[in-house]
N, C-alpha and C positions, 0 to 999 in steps of 0.2 A: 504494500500500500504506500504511496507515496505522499509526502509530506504536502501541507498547505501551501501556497507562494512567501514567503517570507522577501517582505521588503528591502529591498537592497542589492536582494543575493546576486544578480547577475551584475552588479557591479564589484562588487568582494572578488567575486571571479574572474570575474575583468582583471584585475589587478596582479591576482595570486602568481606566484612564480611557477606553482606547481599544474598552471592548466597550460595546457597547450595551444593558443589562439589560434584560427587559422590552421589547422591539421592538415588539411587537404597539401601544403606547401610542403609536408613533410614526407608526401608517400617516396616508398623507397629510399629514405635516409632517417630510417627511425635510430640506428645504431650510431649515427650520429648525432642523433639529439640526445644522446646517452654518454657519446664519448668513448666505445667499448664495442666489441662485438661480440656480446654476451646475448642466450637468447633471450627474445622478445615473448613476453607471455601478456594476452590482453583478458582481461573482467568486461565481458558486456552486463549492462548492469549493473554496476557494482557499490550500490546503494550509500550509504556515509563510510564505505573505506575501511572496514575492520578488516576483512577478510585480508584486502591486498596489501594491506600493510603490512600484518603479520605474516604473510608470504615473503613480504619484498624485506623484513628481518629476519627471518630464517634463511633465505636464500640469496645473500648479500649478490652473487655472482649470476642474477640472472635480473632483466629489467621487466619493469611491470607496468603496464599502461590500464588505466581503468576507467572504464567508458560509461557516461549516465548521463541522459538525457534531461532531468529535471533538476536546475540552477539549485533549487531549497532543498534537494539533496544532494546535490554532487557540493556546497556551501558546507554541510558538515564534515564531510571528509577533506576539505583544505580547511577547515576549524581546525582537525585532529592534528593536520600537517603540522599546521603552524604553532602546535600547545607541543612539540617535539623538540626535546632540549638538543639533538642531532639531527638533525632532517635529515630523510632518508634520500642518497642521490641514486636509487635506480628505481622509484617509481614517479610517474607524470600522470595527471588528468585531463581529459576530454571531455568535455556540451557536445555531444553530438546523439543523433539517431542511430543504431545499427545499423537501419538502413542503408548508410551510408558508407558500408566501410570500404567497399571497393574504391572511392573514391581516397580513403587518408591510408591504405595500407596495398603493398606492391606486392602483384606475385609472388609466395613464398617468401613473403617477408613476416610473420609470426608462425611463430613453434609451438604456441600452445593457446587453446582457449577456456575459460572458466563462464562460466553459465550455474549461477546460484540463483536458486528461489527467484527465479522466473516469474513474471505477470503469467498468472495461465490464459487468459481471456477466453473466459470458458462460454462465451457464445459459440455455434461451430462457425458462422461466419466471420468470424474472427479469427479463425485456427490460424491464416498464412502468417498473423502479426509476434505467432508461440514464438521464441529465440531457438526451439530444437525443433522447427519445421521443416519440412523439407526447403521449403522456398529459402530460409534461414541459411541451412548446412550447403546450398548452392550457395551462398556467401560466403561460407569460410570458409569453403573448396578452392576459391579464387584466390586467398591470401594467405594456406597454411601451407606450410613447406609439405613436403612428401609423404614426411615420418610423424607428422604432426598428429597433435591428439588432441580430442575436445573431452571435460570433466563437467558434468552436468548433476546438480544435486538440488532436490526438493523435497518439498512433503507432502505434495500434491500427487495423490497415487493418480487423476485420470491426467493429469499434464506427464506424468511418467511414462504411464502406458502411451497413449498417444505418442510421445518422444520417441517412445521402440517401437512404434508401428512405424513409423519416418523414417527407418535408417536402411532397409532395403530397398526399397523404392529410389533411395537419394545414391545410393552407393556405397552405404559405409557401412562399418560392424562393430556389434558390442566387444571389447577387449574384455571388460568385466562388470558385472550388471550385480547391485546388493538390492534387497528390500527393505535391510534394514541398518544400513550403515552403520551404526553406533552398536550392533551386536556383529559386527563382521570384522574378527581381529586383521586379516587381510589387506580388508580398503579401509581402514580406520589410521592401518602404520603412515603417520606422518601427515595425516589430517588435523587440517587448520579450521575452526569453526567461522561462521559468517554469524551476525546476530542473531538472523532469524532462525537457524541451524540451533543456538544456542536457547532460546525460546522456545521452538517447538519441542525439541527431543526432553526440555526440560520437563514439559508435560506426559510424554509417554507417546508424543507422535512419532511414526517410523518414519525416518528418512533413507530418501531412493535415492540411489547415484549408479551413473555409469559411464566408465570410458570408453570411447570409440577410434574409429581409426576408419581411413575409406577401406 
């Protein structure tokens, strides 16, 4: 669910060091807006920033790009940025749609994608706008390198299902599929929680995850 418009925010953003203005300028030299050629892992969605944070400090040698469309929330995650007695130099943020990634990311220029607790938009004529729809993964067929791999986590059992029904038809396959994440010692090794990850399972909701591959 996303936040109300908080007054300001697209100006706070404006400012921040940690958003990327202008992305489209940057396709195919993301490894230079990093300074490294360390891989590129992007969060569509990626709500106020816990998840990629905690990523981008566990995994100092890989860069983290995290994508959210709505200024009053992508505003709390450069909040968190900036309350950081070291700000972290290999994550950056983007205002943009997913829609759009073809346009800010080059051929095989990301190695990895994160897709956390998704809108499910559970109208069915809404299904093309799911982030693990087909229409979606022809997106990031365009911009993942080869070997690349998409990790997909919710608690939404019919956006889950749904998301497995997607993956034959688009061309891809499940590597490894949980029901219940937080009781699968497997996919659990080295699992970083998102907030809403940390809310739901807190109640005794099962969370779904799965990783794919074309």
């Amino acid at each position: 669910m996303r936040l109300r418009n908080i007054t300001g925010s697209r100006e706070i953003i404006g400012e921040s060091i940690f958003v990327i203005h202008g992305p489209e300028r940057q396709k195919g030299n993301w490894q230079g807006v990093f300074g490294n050629t360390n891989p590129i892992h992007i969060e569509i969605g990626m709500g106020k920033g816990r998840f990629l944070m905690d990523m981008a400090k566990a995994h100092p040698f890989v860069n983290y790009i995290g994508i959210e469309k709505y200024s009053s929330v992508l505003l709390r995650a450069v909040q968190k940025m900036e309350r950081e007695q070291d700000p972290l130099p290999n994550i950056r943020f983007i205002r943009m749609d997913a829609e759009i990634l073809g346009s800010v990311f080059d051929t095989e220029e990301v190695d990895r994608i994160y897709l956390n607790f998704s809108d499910p938009w559970p109208k069915d004529r809404h299904a093309k706008r799911r982030l693990p729809s087909r229409e979606f993964l022809a997106r990031y067929d365009k911009i993942l390198k080869k070997e690349g791999i998409i990790e997909f986590k919710t608690d939404n059992k019919d956006l889950f299902l749904f998301a497995l029904g997607e993956l034959e038809p688009a061309g891809w396959k499940a590597e490894k599929i949980s029901y219940d994440l937080h009781h699968d010692k497997d996919m659990m090794e080295g699992n970083i929680l998102t907030e809403y990850e940390e809310k739901f399972s807190s109640i005794g909701n099962p969370i779904y995850k799965y990783i794919i591959r074309r």
